[in-house]
Every structure is written in C-alpha cells, then in structure tokens.
C-alpha positions as CSV (number, residue, x, y, z in Angstrom):
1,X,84.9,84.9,99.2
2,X,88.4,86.1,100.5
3,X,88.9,87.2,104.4
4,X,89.2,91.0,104.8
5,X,92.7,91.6,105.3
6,X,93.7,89.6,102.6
7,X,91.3,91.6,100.3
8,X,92.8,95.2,101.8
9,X,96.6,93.6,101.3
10,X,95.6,93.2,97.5
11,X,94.3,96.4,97.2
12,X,97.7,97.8,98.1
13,X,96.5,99.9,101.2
14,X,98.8,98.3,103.1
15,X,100.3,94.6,104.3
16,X,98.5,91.8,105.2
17,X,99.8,91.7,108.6
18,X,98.6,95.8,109.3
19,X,95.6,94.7,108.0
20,X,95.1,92.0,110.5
21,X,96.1,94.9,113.0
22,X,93.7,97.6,111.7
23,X,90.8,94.8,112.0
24,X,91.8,94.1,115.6
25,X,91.8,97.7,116.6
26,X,88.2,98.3,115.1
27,X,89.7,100.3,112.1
28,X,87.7,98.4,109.6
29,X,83.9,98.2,108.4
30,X,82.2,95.8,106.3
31,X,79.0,97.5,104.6
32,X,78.7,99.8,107.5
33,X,79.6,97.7,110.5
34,X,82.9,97.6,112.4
35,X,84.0,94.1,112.5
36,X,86.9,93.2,114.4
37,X,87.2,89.2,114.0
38,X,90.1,88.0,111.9
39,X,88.1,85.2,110.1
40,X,85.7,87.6,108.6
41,X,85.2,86.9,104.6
42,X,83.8,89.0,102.1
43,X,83.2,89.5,98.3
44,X,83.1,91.7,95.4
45,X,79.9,93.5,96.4
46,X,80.8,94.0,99.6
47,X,81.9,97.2,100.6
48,X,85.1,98.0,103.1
49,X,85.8,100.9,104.7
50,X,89.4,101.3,106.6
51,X,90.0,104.2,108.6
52,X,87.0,105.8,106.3
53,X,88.3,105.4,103.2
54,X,87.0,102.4,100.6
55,X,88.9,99.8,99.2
56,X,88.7,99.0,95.6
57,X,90.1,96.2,94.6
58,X,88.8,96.5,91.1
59,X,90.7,99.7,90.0
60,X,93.8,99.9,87.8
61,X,97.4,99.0,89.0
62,X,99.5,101.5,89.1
63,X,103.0,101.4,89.1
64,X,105.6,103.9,89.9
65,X,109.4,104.5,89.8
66,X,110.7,107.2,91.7
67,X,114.0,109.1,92.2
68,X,113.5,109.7,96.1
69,X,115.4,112.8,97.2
70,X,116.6,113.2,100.8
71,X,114.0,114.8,103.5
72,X,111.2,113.0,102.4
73,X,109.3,110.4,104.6
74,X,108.6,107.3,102.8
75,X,104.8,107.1,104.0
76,X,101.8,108.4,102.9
77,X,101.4,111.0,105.3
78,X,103.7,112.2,108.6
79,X,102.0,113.2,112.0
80,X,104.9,115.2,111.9
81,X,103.6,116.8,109.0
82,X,106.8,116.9,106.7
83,X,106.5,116.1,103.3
84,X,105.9,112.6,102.2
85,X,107.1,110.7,98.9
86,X,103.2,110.6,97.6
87,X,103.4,114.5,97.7
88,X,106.0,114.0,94.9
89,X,103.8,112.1,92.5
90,X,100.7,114.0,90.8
91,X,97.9,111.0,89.7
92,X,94.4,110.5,91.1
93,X,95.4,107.1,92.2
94,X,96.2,106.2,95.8
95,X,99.2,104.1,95.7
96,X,101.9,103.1,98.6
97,X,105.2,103.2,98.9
98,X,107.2,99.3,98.6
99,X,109.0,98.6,101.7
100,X,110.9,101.7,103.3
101,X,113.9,104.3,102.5
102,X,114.9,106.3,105.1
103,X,114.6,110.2,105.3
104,X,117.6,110.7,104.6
105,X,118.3,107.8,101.9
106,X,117.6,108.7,98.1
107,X,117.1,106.6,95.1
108,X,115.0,104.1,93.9
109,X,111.5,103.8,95.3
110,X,108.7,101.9,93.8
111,X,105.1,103.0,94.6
112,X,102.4,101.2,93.6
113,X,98.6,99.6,94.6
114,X,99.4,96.2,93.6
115,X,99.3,94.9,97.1
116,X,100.1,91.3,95.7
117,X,103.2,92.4,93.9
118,X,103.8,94.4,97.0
119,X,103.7,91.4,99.8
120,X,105.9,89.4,97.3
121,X,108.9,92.2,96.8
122,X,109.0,92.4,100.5
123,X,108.6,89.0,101.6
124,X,111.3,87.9,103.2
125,X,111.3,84.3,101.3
126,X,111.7,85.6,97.8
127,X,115.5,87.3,98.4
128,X,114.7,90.4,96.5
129,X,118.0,91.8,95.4
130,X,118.9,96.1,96.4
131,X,122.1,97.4,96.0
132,X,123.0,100.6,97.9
133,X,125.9,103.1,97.7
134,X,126.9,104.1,100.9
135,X,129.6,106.8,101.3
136,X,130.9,106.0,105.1
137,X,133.3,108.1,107.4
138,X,136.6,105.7,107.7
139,X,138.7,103.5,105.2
140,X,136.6,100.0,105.0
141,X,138.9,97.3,106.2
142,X,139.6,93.8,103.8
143,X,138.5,92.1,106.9
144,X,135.3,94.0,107.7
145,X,134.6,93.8,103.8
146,X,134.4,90.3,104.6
147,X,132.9,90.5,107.5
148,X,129.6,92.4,106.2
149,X,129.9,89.7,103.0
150,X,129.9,86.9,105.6
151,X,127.5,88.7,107.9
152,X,126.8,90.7,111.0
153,X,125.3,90.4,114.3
154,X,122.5,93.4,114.8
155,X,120.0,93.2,117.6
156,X,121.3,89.7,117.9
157,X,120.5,88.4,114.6
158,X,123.4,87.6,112.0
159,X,122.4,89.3,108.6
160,X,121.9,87.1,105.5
161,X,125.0,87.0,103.3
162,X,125.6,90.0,100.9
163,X,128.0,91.7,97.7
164,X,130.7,94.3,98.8
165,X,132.4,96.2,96.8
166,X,134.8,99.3,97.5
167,X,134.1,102.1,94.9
168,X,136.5,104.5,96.3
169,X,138.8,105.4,99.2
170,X,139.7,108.7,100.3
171,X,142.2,109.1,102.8
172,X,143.1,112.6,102.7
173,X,139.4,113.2,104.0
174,X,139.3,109.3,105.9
175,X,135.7,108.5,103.7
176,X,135.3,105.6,101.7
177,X,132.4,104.5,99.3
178,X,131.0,100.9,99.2
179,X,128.1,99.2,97.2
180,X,126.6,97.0,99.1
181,X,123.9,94.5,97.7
182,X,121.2,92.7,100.6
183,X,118.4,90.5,100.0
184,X,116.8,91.4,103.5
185,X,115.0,94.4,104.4
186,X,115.5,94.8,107.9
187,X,115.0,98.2,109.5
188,X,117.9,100.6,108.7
189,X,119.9,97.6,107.8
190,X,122.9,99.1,105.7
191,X,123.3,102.0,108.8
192,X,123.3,99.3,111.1
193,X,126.0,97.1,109.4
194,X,128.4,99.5,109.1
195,X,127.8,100.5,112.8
196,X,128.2,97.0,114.0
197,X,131.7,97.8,112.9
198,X,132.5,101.2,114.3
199,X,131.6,103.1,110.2
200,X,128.6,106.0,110.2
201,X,127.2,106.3,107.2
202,X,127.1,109.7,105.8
203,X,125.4,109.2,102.6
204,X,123.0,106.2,101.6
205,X,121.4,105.6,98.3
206,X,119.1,103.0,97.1
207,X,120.9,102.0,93.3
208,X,118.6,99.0,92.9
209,X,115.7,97.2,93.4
210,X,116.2,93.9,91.3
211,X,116.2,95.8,87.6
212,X,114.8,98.7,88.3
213,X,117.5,102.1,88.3
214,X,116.7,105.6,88.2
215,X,118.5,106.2,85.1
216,X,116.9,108.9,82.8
217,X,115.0,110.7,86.4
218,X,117.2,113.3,88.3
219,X,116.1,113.7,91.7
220,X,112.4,113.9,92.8
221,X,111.4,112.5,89.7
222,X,109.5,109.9,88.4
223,X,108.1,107.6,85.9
224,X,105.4,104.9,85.3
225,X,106.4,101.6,84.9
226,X,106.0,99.4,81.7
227,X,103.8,96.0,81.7
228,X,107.1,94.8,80.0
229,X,108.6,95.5,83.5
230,X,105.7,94.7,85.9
231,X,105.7,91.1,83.5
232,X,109.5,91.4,84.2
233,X,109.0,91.8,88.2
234,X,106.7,89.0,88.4
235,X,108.9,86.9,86.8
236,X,112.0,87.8,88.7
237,X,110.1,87.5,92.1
238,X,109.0,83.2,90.5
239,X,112.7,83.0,90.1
C-alpha cells in the first residue's frame, strides 16, 4: 500500500508536492470517489482518476531527449493555447516535461513518465549539474564573473555557487556570451543572475543536463533515450 500522491508522483503525471495539491482541491478519485485526505493509501488494483484521466503506474518508462526550440511552452498544455513541447513528440505515451525551460530558452529537455527519476533530477538535494549559454547585452566584468561564481542575491536568497566561463566578447556590438553551469533550478534563474547585475539576456540555451547534449538533433527534434543512459542517470543522481 503506497499513499496516493506518492503513487501519481511515480507515475510521472506530475510532483509529489502537486499531487498533494490536486488531492486537496478534490482533483482526485479513488475507484470512483473523490477523496481529498492526504493519508489516503492505495494499491495496485486500485484505480485513480486525476482530473479524469487514470494513472498507470504499470506501463513502460519512457524516456525522451529533446532539442527544445524557442516559442514553445514547456507544459503539457497552455490555457493560452500556444504550442506545447509534447506537441513536438509523436508516441502514444503520456509523458511530462523534467523541470522547466522558458519560452524563449532552447536546448536540452528531458520528457519522460518516470516520476521517480523525475522527483530525483529536480530535487534540490541531489545538485543536478545544467550548463547554459547565455548570449547577454554588455561586456561581463572579471568582478561580476566572480560575483555570479561566488553568488547572487535574487528575491533575497544568495544562489548556490556556480562555473563561469566567457566564450566570447563583442564590443563593436557591446554583447558577450557566457556558459554558465548551476546546480539549482530556481525559477528563471540564469535571467535573474544576470539582472541582479544590470545584464539582459538576449539569448538562453539549455547545453546540459548532467550528460545528456543535443548533439546529432537540430532543433525541435528528438530522440529516445538508451537504458545505457537511464542506468547512467540513476547512477549520476546516487553520486
């Protein structure tokens, strides 16, 4: 017996903490009836219903690189009703997006409805390594290199420490590009370090997510990923 949000988390609908939310707000049946109490338990013959649809945590994981192109919503669906990375990938299976990129961020995006491999990726514990390119208007100082190494104050928290390196300065056009790698996954982090020091970003793309690169998928593309590399992602999140 497993409580129901922990059994929806697995299934990859979404985290464990939504769950708990969905369950509060009456979003959730078990065999039929709505239950709204936290500390309800169920089983594999039990049947659960979020928001009308079924989970199943029986079927088989799926797991899903893609090349996420700009003007895309990292969701499932948009009440705005733009298109959504899902739209991009053609398989029966309903899987979810890990974590978030921006609209206007590209790059690497795994999708997927492991929903244990999920909660560890993005738990904040397990310092999962992404590495962005950002191209930013202005020349990056030495001291603000250091300063977004050593950490910055946004919404007044300091971010965790991070990698900085300057790809390329442009002064004719006053641009530079940085890679930047994080272990946190705050919202619109990157944006919001370079802010905290007077820098919009123009650009932003996702390079990284521990191993994983787009390399071989142009744009919009994707792939499936290998059980030599789920094994791998495991092993890099016991790390």
């Amino acid at each position: 017996m497993e409580r129901i949000q922990k059994i929806i988390a697995q299934s990859g609908y979404c985290s464990r903490r939504k769950a708990e939310e969905l369950i509060v707000a009456g979003k959730v049946k078990l065999n039929g009836v709505t239950v709204t109490k936290l500390g309800t338990v169920a089983d594999g013959n039990d049947t659960i219903e979020v928001d009308g649809y079924t989970i199943n945590d029986k079927q088989e994981k799926v797991y899903v690189l893609l090349n996420k192109p700009r003007g895309v919503v990292t969701s499932t669906k948009d009440d705005k009703h733009r298109k959504v990375v899902t739209d991009l990938i053609n398989i029966p299976t309903r899987i979810y997006p890990v974590g978030r990129l921006d609209y206007d961020t590209t790059g690497v995006l795994l999708l997927t409805n492991d929903g244990e491999l999920t909660n560890e990726l993005l738990h904040p514990s397990n310092h999962i390594e992404k590495v962005y390119i950002a191209k930013i208007k202005g020349i990056l100082t030495p001291g603000h290199r250091k300063t977004l190494e050593n950490g910055v104050i946004i919404d007044g928290i300091k971010t965790a420490s991070a990698k900085v390196k300057i790809k390329r300065i442009d002064k004719k056009n006053n641009t530079s590009v940085i890679e930047i790698m994080i272990h946190e996954g705050r919202n619109h982090q990157v944006k919001n370090m370079f802010k905290a020091l007077g820098y919009e970003v123009d650009k932003l793309r996702r390079e990284r997510l521990l191993f994983l690169t787009c390399d071989g998928l142009s744009t919009g593309e994707y792939r499936f990923l290998s059980i030599k590399e789920v094994k791998r992602l495991y092993n890099e999140i016991k790390k």
